[in-house]
Backbone as CSV, one residue per row, in Angstrom:
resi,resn,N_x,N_y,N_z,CA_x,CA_y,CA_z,C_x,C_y,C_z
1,UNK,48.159,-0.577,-13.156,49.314,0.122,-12.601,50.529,-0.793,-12.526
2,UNK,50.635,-2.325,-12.713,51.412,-3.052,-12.642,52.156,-3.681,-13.768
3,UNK,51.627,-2.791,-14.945,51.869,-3.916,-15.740,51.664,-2.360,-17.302
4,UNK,53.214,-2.381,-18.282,52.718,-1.181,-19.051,51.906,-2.297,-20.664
5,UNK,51.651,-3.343,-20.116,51.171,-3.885,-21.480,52.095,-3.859,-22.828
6,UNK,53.554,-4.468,-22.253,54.320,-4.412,-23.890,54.318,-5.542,-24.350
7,UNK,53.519,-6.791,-24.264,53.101,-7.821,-24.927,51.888,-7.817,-25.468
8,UNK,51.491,-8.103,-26.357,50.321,-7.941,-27.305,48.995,-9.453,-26.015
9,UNK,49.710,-10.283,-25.613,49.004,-10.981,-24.891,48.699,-10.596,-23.863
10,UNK,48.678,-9.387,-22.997,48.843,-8.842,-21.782,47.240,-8.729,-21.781
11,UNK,47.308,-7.088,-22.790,45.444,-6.681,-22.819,44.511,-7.424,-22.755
12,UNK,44.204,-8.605,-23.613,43.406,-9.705,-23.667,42.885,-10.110,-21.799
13,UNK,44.101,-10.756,-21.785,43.875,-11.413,-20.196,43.642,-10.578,-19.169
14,UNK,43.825,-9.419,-19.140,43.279,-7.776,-18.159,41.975,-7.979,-18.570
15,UNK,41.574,-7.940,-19.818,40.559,-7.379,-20.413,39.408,-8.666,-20.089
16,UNK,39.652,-9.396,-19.883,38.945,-10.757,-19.522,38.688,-11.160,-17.996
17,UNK,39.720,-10.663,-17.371,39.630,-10.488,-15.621,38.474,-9.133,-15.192
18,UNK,38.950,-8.568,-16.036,38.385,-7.388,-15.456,36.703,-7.592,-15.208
19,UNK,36.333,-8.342,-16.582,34.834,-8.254,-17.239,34.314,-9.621,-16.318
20,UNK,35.228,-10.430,-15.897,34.492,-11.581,-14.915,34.643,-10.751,-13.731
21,UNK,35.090,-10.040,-12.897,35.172,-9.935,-11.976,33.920,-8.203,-12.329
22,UNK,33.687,-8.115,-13.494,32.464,-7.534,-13.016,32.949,-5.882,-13.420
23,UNK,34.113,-5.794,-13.693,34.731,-4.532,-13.908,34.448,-3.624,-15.200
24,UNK,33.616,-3.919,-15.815,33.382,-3.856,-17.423,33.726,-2.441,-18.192
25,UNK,33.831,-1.361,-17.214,33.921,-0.200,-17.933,35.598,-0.540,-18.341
26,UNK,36.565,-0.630,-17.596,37.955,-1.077,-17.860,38.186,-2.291,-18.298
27,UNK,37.397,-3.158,-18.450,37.254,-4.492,-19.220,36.988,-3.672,-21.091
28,UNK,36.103,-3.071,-21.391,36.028,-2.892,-22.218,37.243,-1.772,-23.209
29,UNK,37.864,-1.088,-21.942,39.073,0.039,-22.875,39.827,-1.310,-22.723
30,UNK,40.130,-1.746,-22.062,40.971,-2.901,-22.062,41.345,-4.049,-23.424
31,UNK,40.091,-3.753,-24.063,39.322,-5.026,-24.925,39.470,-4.033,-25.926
32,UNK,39.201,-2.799,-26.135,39.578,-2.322,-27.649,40.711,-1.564,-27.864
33,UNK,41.466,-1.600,-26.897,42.784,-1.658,-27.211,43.774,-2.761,-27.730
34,UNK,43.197,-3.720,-27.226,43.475,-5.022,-27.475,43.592,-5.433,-29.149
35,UNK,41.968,-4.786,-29.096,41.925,-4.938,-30.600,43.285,-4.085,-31.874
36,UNK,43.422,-3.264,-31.109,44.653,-2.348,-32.120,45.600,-3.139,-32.249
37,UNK,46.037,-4.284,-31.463,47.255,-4.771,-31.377,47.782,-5.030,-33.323
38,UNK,46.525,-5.360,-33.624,46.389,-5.744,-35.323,45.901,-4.653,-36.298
39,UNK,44.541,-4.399,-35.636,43.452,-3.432,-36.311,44.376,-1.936,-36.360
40,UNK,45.415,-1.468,-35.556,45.841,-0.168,-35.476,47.433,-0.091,-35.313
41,UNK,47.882,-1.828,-35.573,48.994,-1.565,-35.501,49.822,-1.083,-33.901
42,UNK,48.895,-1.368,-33.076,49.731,-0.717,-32.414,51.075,-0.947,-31.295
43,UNK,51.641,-2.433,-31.937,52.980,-2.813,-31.763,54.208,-2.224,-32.857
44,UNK,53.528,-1.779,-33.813,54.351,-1.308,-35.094,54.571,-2.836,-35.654
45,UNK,54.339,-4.328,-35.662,55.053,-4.956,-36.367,54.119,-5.732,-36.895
46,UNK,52.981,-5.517,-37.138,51.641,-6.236,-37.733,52.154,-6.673,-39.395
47,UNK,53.038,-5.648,-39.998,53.326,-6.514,-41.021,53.899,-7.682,-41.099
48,UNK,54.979,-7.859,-39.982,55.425,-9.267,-40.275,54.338,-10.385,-39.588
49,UNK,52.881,-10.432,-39.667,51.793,-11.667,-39.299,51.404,-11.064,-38.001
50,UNK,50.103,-11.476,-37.600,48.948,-11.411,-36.965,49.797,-11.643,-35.698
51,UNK,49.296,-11.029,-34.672,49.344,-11.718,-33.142,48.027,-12.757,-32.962
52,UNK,48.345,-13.920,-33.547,47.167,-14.884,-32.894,46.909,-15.202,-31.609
53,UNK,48.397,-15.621,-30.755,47.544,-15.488,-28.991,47.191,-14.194,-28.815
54,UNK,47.150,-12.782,-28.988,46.285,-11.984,-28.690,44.985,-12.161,-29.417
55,UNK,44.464,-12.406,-30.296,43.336,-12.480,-31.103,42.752,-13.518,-30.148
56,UNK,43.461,-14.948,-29.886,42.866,-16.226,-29.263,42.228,-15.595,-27.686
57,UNK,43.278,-14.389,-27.053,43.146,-14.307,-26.173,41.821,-12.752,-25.935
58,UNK,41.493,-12.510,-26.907,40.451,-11.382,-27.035,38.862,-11.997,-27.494
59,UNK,39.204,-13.802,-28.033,38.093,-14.480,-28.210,37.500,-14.878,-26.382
60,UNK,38.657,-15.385,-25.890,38.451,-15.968,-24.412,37.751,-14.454,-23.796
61,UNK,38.555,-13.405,-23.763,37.866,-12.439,-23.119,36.641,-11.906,-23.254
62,UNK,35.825,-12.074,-24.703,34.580,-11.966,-25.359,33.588,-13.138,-24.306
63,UNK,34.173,-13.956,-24.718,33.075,-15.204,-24.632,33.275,-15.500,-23.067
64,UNK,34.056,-15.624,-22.167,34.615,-16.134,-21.112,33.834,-14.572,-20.424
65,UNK,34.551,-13.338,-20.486,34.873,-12.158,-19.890,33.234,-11.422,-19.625
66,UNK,32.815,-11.514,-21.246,31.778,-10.271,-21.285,30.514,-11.475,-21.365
67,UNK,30.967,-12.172,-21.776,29.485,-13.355,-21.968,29.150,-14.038,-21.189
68,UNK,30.477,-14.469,-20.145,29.943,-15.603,-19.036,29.711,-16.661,-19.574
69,UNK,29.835,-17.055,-20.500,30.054,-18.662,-20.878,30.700,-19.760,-20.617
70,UNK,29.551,-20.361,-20.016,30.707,-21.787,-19.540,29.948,-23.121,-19.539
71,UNK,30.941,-24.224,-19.921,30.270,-25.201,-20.606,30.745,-26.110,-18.964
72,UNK,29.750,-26.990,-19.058,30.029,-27.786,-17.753,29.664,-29.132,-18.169
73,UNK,30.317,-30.243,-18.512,29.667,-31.372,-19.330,28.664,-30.831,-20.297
74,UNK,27.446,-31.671,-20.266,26.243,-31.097,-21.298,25.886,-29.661,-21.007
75,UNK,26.108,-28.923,-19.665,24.907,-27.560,-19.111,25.891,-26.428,-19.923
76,UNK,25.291,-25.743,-20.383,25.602,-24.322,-20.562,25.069,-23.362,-20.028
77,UNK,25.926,-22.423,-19.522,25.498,-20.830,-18.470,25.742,-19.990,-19.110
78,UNK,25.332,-18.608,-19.298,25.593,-17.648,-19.480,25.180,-16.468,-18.179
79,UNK,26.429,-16.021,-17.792,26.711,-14.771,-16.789,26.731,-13.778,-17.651
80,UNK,26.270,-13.230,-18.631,26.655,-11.752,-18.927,27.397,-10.731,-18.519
81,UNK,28.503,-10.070,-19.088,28.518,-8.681,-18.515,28.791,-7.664,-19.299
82,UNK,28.158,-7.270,-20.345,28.134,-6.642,-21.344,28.470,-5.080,-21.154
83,UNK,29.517,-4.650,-22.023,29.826,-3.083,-21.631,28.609,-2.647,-21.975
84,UNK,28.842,-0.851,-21.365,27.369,-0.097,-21.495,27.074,0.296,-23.349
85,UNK,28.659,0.267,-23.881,28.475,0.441,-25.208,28.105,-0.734,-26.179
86,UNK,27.481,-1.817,-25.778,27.062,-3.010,-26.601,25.435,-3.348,-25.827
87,UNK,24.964,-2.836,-26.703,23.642,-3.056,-26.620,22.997,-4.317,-27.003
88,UNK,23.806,-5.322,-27.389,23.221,-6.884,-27.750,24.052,-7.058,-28.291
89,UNK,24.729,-8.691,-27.992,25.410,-9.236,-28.835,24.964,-10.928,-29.276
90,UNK,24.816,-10.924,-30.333,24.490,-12.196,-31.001,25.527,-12.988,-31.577
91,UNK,25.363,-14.261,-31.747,26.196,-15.037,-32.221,26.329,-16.953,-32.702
92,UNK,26.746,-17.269,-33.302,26.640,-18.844,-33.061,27.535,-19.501,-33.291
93,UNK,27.286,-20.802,-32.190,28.705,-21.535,-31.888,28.304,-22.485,-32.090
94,UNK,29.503,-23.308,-31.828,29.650,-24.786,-31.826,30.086,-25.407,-30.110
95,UNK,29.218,-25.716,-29.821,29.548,-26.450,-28.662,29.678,-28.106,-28.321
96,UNK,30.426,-28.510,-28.213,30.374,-29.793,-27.682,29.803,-30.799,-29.026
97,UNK,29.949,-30.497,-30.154,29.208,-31.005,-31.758,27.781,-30.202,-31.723
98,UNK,27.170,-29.678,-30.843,26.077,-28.825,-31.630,25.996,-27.487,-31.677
99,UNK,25.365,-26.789,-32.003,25.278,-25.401,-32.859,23.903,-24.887,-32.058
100,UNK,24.330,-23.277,-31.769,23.682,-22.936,-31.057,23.879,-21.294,-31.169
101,UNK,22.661,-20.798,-30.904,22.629,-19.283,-31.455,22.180,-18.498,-30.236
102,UNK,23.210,-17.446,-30.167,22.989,-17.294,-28.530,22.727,-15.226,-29.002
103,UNK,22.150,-14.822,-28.364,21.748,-13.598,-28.249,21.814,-13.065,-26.727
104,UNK,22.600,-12.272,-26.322,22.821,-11.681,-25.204,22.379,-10.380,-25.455
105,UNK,21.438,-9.273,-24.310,21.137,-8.275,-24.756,21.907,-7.214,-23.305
106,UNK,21.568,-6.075,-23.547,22.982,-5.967,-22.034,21.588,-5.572,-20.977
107,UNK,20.177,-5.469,-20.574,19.813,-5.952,-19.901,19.801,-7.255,-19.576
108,UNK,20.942,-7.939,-19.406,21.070,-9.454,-19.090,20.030,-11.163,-19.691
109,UNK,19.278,-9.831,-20.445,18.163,-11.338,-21.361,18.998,-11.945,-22.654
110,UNK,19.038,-13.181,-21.899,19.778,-14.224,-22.724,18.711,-14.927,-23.361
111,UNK,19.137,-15.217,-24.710,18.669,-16.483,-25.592,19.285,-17.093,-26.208
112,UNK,18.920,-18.461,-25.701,19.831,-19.327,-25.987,18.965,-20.506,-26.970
113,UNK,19.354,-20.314,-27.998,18.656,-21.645,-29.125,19.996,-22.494,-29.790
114,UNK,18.783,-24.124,-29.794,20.150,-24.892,-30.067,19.537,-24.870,-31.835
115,UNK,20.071,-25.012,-33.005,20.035,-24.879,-34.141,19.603,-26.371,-34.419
C-alpha cells in the first residue's frame, strides 16, 4: 500500500521481505511480477538492456527470501520458505570455493550435498 512499484528494483526487495518474514503467498506474486520486469516487458523499456539490479535483486530474493540461505563463516543454513506453487527446488552453487547441490522440497526437507 506504500509503495506503487515504479522502479524495476522495488518488487525484488518486497518480494524478499515478504518470504523471510514468512509471508510467502505475497512474496511469491511479488516475485513473478518481478520477473516481468524483463520476461513481459513490463516497464515498456526492456529493449534498451536488461534491468540487472532487478534480476540481482530477484536472485537475493530466491536464495535469501524463499531458501533461507545463509552462509556464516564455514556453516551453512537453510530456512526454507517455499511458495505453495513450488513443489521442490534444486540447485547448485558455489559457496565460499566449493560446490554444492542443494535440493529444497516445500515440505521443508533439505539436502544439502557438497560436490
Amino acid at each position: 500500500k506504500r509503495t506503487v512499484h515504479g522502479s524495476s528494483l522495488s518488487l525484488p526487495v518486497y518480494a524478499g521481505l515478504a518470504a523471510y518474514l514468512g509471508d510467502t503467498s505475497l512474496a511469491y506474486k511479488l516475485f513473478m511480477v518481478g520477473l516481468d520486469a524483463d520476461l513481459g516487458d513490463l516497464y515498456g523499456n526492456t529493449e534498451d538492456g536488461l534491468h540487472m539490479g532487478s534480476i540481482g535483486g530477484l536472485w537475493l530474493a530466491f536464495i535469501k527470501g524463499f531458501l533461507g540461505l545463509e552462509v556464516d563463516g564455514g556453516d551453512i543454513s537453510i530456512n526454507p520458505r517455499l511458495p505453495k506453487q513450488w513443489k521442490q527446488v534444486a540447485l547448485n552453487i558455489k559457496i565460499q570455493g566449493k560446490k554444492y547441490r542443494i535440493i529444497v522440497r516445500h515440505d521443508k526437507k533439505v539436502v544439502l550435498e557438497k560436490q
